[in-house]
N, C-alpha and C positions, 0 to 999 in steps of 0.2 A: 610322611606318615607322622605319629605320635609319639614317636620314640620306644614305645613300647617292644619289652623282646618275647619271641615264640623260643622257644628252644625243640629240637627233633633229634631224636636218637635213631641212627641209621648203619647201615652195612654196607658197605664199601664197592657192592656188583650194583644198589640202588639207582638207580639215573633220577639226574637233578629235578627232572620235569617231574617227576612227581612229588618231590619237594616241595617246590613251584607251585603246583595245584594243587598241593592243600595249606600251603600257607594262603592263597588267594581263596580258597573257600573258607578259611578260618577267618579270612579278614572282610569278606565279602564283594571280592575287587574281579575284575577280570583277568587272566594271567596277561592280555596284550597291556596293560596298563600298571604293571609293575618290570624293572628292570630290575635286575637279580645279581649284584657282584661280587668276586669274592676277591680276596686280595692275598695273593701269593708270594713269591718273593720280593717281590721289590715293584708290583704296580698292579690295581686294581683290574682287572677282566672282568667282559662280560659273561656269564652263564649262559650255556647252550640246553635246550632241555634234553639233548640226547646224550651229554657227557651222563658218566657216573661220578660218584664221589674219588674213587679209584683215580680217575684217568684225570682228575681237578688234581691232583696231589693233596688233597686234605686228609690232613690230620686231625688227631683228638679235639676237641674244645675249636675248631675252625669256625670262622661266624662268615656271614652271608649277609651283606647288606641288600635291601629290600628298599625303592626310590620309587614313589609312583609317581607317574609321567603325565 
């Protein structure tokens, strides 16, 4: 990508996949063609789009790397 940042202000019962799909409709991309990860305590994970933010352990100011594929 361009390095460029989206920022989303979200609730905590949200699931990621809708995260996901609108970051890929703000960007114009397909969601199979972005991988989504976030980085937790000690190693980056892939994003599932049925987790919520909740069950991700994210917290405030949490960032989400966005790698298209």
């Amino acid at each position: 990508m361009d390095g460029s940042e989206i920022y989303f202000r979200t609730k905590t019962h949200v699931k990621i996949g809708k995260l996901m799909w609108t970051y890929c409709k703000k960007r114009g991309l397909g969601p199979e063609d972005v991988r989504f990860l976030y980085r937790g305590l000690h190693e980056y994970t892939r994003l599932r789009s049925d987790l919520t933010v909740f069950a991700c352990n994210m917290k405030n100011g949490a960032e989400i790397d966005a790698l298209a594929s």
